[in-house]
C-alpha atoms as a printed R data frame, in Angstrom:
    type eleno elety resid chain resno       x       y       z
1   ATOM     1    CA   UNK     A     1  11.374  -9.397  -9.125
2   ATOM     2    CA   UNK     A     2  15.037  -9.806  -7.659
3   ATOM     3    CA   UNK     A     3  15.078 -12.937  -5.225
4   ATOM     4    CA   UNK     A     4  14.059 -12.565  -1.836
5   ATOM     5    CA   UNK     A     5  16.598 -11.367   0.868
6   ATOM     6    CA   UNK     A     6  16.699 -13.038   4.591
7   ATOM     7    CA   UNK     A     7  14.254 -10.302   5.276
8   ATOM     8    CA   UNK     A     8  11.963 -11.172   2.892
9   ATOM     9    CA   UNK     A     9  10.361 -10.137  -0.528
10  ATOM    10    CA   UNK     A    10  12.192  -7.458  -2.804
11  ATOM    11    CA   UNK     A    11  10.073  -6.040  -5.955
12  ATOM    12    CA   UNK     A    12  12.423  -3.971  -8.319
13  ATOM    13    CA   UNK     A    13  11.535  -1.612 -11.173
14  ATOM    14    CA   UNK     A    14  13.040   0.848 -12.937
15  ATOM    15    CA   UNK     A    15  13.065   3.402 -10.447
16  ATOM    16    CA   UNK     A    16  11.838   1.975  -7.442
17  ATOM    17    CA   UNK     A    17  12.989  -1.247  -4.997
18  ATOM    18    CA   UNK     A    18   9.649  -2.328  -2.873
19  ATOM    19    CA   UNK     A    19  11.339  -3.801   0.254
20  ATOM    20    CA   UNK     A    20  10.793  -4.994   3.820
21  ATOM    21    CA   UNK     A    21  10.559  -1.734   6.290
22  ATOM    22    CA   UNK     A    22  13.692  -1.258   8.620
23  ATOM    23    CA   UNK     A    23  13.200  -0.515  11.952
24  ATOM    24    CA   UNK     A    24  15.160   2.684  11.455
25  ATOM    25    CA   UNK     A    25  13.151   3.683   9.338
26  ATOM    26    CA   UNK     A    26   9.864   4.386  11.671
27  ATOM    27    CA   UNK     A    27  10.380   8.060  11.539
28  ATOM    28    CA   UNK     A    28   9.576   8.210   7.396
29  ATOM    29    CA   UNK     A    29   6.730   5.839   8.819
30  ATOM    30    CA   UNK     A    30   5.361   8.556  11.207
31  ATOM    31    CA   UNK     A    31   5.852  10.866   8.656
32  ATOM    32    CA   UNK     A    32   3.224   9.534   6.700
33  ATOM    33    CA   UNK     A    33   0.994   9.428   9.526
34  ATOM    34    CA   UNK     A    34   1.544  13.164   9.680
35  ATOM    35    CA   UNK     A    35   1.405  13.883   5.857
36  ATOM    36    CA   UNK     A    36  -2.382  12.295   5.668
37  ATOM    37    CA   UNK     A    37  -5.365  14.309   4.893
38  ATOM    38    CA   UNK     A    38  -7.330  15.562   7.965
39  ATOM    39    CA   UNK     A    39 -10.234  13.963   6.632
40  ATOM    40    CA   UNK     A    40  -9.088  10.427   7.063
41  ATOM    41    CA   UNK     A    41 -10.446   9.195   9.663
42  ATOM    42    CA   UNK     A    42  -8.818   9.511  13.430
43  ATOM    43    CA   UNK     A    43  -7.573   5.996  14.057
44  ATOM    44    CA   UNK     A    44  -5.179   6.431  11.111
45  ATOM    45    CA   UNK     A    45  -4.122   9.869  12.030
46  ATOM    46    CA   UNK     A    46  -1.598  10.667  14.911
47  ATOM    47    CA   UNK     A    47  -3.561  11.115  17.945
48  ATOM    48    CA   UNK     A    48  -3.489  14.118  20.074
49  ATOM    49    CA   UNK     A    49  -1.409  11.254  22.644
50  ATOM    50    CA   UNK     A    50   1.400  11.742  19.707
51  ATOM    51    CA   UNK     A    51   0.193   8.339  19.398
52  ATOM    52    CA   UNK     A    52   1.518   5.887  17.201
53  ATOM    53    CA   UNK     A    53   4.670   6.896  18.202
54  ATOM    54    CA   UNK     A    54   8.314   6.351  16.355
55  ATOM    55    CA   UNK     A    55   8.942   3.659  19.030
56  ATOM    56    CA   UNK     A    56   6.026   2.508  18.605
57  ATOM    57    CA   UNK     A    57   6.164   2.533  14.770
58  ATOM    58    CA   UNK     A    58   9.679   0.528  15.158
59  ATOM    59    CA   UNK     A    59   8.311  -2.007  17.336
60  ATOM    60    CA   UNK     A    60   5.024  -2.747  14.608
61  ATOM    61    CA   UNK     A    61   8.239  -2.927  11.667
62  ATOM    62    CA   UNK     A    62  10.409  -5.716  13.922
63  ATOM    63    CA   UNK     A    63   7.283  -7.601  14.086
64  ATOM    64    CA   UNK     A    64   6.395  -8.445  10.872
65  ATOM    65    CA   UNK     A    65   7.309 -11.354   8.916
66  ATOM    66    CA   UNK     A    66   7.758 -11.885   5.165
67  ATOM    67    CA   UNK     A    67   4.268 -13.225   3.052
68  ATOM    68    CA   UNK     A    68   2.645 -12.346   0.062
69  ATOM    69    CA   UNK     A    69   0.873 -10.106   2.799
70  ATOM    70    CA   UNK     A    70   2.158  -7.385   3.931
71  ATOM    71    CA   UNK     A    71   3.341  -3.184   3.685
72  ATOM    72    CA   UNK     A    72   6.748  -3.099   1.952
73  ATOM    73    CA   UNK     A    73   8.526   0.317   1.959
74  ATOM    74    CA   UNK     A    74   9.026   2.066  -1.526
75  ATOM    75    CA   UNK     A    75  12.765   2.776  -2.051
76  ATOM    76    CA   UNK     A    76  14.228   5.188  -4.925
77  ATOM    77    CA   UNK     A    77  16.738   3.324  -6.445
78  ATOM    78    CA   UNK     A    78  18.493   6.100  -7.142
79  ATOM    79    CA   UNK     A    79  18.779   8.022  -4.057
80  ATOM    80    CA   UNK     A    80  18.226   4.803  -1.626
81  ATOM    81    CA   UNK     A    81  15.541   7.220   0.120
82  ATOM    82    CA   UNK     A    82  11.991   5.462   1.633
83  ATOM    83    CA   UNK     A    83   9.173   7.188  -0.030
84  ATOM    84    CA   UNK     A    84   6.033   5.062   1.236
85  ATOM    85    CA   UNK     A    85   4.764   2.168   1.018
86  ATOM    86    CA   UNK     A    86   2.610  -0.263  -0.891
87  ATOM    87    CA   UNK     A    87   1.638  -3.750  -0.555
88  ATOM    88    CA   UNK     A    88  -0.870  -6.673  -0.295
89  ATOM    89    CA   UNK     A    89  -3.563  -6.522   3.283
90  ATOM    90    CA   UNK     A    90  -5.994  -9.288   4.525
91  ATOM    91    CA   UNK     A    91  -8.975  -6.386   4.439
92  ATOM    92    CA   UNK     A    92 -11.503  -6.578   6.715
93  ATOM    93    CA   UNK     A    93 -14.099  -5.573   4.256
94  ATOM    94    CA   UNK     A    94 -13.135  -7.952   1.257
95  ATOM    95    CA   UNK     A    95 -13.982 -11.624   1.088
96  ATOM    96    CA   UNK     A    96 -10.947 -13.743   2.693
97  ATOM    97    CA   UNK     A    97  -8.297 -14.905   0.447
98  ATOM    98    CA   UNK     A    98  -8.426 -12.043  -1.984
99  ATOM    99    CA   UNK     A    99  -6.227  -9.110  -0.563
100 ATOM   100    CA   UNK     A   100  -6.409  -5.690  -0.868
101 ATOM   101    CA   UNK     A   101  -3.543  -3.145  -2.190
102 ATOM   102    CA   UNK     A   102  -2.980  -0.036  -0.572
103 ATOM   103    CA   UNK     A   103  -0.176   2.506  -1.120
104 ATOM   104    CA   UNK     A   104   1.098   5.801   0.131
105 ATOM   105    CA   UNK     A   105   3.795   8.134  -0.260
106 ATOM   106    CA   UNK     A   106   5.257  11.127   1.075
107 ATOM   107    CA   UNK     A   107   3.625  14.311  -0.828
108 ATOM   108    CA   UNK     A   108   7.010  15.413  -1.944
109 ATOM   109    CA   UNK     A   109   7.108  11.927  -4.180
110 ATOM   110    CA   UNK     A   110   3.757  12.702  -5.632
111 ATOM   111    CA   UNK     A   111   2.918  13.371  -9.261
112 ATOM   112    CA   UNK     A   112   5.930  11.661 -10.299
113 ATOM   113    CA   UNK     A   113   4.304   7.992 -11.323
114 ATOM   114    CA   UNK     A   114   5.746   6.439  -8.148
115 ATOM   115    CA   UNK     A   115   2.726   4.762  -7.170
116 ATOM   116    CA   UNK     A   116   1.542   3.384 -10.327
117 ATOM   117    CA   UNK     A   117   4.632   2.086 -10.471
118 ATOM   118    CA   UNK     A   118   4.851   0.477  -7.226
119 ATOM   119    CA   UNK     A   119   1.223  -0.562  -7.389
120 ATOM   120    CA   UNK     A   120   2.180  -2.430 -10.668
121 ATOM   121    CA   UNK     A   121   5.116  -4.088  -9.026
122 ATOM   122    CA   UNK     A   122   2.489  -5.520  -6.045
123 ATOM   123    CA   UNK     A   123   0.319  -6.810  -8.866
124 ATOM   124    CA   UNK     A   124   2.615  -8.656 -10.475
125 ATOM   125    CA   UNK     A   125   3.979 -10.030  -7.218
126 ATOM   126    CA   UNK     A   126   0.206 -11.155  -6.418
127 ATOM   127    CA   UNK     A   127  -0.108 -12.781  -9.552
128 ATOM   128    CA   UNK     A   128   2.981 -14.041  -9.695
129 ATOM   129    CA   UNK     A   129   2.077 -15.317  -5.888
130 ATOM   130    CA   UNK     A   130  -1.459 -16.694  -6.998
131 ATOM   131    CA   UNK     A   131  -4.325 -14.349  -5.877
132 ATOM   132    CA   UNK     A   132  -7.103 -14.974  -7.890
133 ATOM   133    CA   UNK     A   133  -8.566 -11.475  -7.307
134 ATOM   134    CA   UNK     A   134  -7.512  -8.174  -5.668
135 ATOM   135    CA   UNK     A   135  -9.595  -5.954  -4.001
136 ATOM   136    CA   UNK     A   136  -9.029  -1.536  -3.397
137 ATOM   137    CA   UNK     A   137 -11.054   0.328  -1.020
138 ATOM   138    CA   UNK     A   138 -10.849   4.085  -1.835
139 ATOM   139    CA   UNK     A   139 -12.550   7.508  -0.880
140 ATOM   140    CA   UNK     A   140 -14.449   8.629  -3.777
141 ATOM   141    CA   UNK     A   141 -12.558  12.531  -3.235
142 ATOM   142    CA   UNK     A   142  -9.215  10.494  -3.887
143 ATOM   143    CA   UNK     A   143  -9.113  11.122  -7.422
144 ATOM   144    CA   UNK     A   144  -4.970  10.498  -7.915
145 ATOM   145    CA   UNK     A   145  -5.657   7.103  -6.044
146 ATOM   146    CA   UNK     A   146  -8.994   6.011  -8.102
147 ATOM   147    CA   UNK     A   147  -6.143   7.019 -11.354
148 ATOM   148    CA   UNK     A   148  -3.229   4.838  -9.778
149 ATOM   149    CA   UNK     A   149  -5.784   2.399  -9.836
150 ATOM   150    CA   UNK     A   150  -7.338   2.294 -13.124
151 ATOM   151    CA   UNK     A   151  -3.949   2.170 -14.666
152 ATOM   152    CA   UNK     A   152  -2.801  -0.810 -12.686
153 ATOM   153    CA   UNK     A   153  -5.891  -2.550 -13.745
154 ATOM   154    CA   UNK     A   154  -8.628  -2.616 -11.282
155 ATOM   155    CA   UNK     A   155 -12.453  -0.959 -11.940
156 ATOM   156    CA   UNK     A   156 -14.855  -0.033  -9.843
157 ATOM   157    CA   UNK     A   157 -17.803  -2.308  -8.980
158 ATOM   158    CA   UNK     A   158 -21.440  -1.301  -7.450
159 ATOM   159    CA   UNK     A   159 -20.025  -1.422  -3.902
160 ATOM   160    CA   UNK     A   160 -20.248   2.114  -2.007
161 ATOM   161    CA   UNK     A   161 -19.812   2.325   1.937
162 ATOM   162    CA   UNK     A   162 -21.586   5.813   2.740
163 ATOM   163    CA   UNK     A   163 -19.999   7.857   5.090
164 ATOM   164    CA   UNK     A   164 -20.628  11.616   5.318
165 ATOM   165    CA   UNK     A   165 -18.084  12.584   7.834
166 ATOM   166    CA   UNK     A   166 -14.837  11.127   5.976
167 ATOM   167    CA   UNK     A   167 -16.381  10.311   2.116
168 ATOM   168    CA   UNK     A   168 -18.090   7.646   0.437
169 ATOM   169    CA   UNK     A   169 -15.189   4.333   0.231
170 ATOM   170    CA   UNK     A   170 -15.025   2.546  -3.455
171 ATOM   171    CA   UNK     A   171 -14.793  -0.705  -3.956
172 ATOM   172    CA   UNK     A   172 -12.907  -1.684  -6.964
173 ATOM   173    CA   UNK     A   173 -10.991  -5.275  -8.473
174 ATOM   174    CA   UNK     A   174  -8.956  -6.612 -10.326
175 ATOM   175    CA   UNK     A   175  -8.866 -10.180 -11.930
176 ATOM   176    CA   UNK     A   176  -5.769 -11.626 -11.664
177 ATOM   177    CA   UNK     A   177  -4.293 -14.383 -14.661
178 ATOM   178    CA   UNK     A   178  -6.134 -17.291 -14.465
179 ATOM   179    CA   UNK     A   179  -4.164 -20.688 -13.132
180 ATOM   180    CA   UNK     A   180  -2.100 -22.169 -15.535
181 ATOM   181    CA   UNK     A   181  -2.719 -26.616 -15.650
């Protein structure tokens, strides 16, 4: 992990820099709107509206501040392009206190190992920043995500949330090192 910037948080790797989003770059933003499967579900979709908009998009990236909580865009190193993102959330459906990762990335970066390797570099920043546990919330059809996962570390538990228009969400963890002292 490379010291933080005055924007915030910077996670490096090998191939990858996981970074605070610039405004400028709402349209790769949008893009991933557009990219996502029809199945997910409508409010995280582009609307028929065109809604969220790039402005719109902009406005959500000038608003948010550095924490251990939070999207951070997934830069290639080598080409300094935004791919996706991937990062720590406050889920709504996850006890407080113990986030949840979620990551995304343009198609044309799939099947490369981009996001197991900037889901590793979020779980070592959330160990590193002293989660306990982390939680993943994944549609059972999502089988590159449920492998992204198990090679970062987290397994499924018994939780299931039906839901026969979009597909049954998993639940899975992962423990994170116990406090040293």
């Amino acid at each position: 992990m490379e010291e933080p910037g005055p924007d915030g948080i910077v996670l490096t790797t090998e191939r990858l820099r996981l970074r605070p989003w610039r405004v400028a770059e709402a349209p790769v933003l949008r893009q991933l709107w557009e990219e996502r499967d029809p199945r997910v579900p409508p409010h995280r979709r582009p609307g028929r509206d065109g809604r969220p908009t790039v402005e719109e998009l902009g406005r959500w990236i000038r608003e948010q501040r550095p924490s251990t909580l939070g999207w951070l865009a997934v830069e290639r190193r080598g080409q300094g392009d935004v791919v996706g993102h991937c990062g720590l959330l406050a889920g709504e459906r996850v006890p407080a206190g113990e986030p949840e990762i979620a990551f995304e990335l343009l198609r044309h970066a799939w099947h490369r190992g981009l996001a197991t390797e900037a889901a590793a570099a979020v779980v070592g920043w959330a160990d590193s920043s002293g989660h306990r546990r982390l939680w993943a919330t994944v549609r059972r059809r999502n089988g590159a995500s449920l492998r992204v996962l198990a090679r970062v570390g987290f397994e499924p538990t018994d939780r299931v949330e039906p839901d026969d228009a979009h597909g049954d969400t998993l639940f899975l963890t992962r423990p994170m090192s116990p406090p040293v002292g």
